[in-house]
N, C-alpha and C positions, 0 to 999 in steps of 0.2 A: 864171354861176358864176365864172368865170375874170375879170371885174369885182370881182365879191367877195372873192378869193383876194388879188387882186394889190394891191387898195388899203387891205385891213383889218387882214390879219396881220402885215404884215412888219415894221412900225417898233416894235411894241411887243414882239417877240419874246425877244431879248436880255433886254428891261428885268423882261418880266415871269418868265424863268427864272430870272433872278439871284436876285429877292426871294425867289421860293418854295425856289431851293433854300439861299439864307440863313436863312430860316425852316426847313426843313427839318433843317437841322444845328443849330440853335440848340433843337430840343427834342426832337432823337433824342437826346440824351444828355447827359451834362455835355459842356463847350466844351471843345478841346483847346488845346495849344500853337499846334499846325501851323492849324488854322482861326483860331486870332486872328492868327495872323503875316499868315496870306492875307487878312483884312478889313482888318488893319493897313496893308498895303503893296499892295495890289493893286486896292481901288476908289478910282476917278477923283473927285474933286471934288465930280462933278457928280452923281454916283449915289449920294454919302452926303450929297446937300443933298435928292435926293429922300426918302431916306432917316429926315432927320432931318424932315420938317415937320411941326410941333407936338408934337414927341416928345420935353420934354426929355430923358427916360427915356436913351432912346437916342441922344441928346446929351451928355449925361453920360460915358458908356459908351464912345462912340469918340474923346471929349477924355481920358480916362482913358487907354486902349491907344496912346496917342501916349506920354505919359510915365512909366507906372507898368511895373512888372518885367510881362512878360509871365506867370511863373511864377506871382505872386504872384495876377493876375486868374485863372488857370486854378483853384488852390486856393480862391479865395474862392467861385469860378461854382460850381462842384464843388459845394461844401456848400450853396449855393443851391440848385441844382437836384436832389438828393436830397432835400434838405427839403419843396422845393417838390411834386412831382412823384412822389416813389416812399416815403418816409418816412413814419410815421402822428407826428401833431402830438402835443400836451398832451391833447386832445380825442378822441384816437384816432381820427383820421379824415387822408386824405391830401387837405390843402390843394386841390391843383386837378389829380385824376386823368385823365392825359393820353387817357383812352380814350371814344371816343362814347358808348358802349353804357351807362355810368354816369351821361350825360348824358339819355338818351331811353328809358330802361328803367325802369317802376315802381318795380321794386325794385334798381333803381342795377347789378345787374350783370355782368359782363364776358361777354362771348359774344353779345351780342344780334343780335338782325334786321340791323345796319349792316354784322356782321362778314359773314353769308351773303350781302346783298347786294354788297359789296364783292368778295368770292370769284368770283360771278358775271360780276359787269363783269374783271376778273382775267382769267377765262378766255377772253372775248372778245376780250381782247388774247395769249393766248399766255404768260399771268403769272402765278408762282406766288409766293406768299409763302413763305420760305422756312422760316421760323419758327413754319409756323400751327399745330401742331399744340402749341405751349406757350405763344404769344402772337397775340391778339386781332392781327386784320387792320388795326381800325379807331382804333389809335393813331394821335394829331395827324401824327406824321412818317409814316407809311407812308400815309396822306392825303397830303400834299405831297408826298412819295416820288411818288405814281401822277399827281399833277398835273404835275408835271416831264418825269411821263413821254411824257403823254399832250401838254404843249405841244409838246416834240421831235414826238413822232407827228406832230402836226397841220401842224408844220414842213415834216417832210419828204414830205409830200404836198402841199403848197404848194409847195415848191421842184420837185419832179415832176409837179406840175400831175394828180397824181391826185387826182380831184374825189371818189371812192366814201371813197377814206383820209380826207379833209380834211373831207368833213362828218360822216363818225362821229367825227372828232377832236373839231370845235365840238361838239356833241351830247352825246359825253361828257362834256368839261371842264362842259359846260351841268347835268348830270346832275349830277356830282358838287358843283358850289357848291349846286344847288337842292335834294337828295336829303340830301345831308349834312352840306357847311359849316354850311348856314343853320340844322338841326335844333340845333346845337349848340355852336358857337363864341362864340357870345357867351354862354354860361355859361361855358364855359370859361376864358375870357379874364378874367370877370369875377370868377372865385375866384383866378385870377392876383392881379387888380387888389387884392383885398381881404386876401391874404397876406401874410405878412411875410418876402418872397421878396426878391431886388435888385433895383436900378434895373434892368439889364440885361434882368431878364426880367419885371419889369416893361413896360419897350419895347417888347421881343419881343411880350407881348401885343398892346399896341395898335397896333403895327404890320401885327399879323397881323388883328386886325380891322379897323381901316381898309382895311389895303389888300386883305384878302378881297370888303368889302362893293363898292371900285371893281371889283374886275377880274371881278366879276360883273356888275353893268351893261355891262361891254366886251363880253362875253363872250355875255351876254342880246342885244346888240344884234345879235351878229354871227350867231345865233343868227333874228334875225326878220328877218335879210337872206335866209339858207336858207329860213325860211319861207317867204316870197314869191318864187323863184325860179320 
């Protein structure tokens, strides 16, 4: 175990908190001021070339926040992201509804099986949704919200060398890409894609499925390391 702790988690730590809780803000709600200021001036070079690969979308997106009013991108995201995500269309239907349960539910919805099962792992960590009794557990961001959470956990049982923390951490994280992501995100992402939403979240999708689909292989891997222990 203490092989496994010390040579799997540590380097990608950092990198993979960053992404999820970028994503995580990027579809809890419209984009703020203060969070474009913060992608604007505070990642490194090298973390928006990981960023950006093959994503014009999101290429577009942080060449834009270099020279355009910051005010002005915050207004445009805004009306993107209500249209996209909470607004019903021409069609009367909302473009690409941020909740599982619409995704894996016959009749599309909200409250499903994903929300009680979520509740459950919740409680096992000491966590309560604070919102639940007027919003679904199983929105995109309170998913990455509990991923965030749960990489910190896994963290700090690694850095304490408590082995019982650190493989419900992997187990978890394991649980939730295999139990949930996969049921669901790439429909998701793909009513994104087919929307007439912006470049920006446009990105956001495909960044959020590409880089779901690697850090589940990492994740799986480290996963059949515990297995064989």
């Amino acid at each position: 175990m203490e092989k496994v702790m010390k040579q799997s988690y540590c380097s990608s730590y950092i990198e993979r908190a960053t992404i999820y809780s970028l994503l995580k803000v990027g579809f809890e709600g419209p984009i703020t001021i203060d969070s474009l200021k913060l992608w604007k001036d505070s990642f490194s070079p090298e973390f928006i070339e990981v960023l950006l690969d093959q994503n014009e979308y999101l290429a577009d997106f942080f060449e834009d926040i270099k020279t355009t009013n910051l005010e002005t991108i915050e207004k445009r995201e805004r009306a993107a992201y209500l249209a996209t995500f909470n607004l019903l269309n021409q069609e009367g239907k909302v473009p690409a509804p941020p909740w599982e349960s619409v995704y894996v539910t016959q009749d599309q919805t909200l409250f499903g099986k994903p929300v009680f099962q979520l509740r459950t792992q919740f409680d096992h960590f000491g966590l309560s949704f604070i919102d639940k009794n007027s919003n679904p557990e199983d929105h995109i961001a309170v998913e990455l919200e509990f991923m965030c959470y749960l990489i910190d956990y896994t963290w700090e049982a690694y850095i304490s060398g408590d082995e019982s923390a650190y493989t419900k951490g992997i187990y978890t994280q394991y649980w939730l890409h295999k139990e949930h992501f996969q049921h669901w995100i790439h429909s998701f992402t793909n009513h994104i894609r087919l929307s007439e939403t912006s470049r920006f979240y446009k990105g956001l999708a495909e960044l959020l499925r590409v880089f779901l689909s690697e850090d589940f292989e990492y994740i799986n891997l480290l996963k059949e390391e515990l297995d064989h222990e």
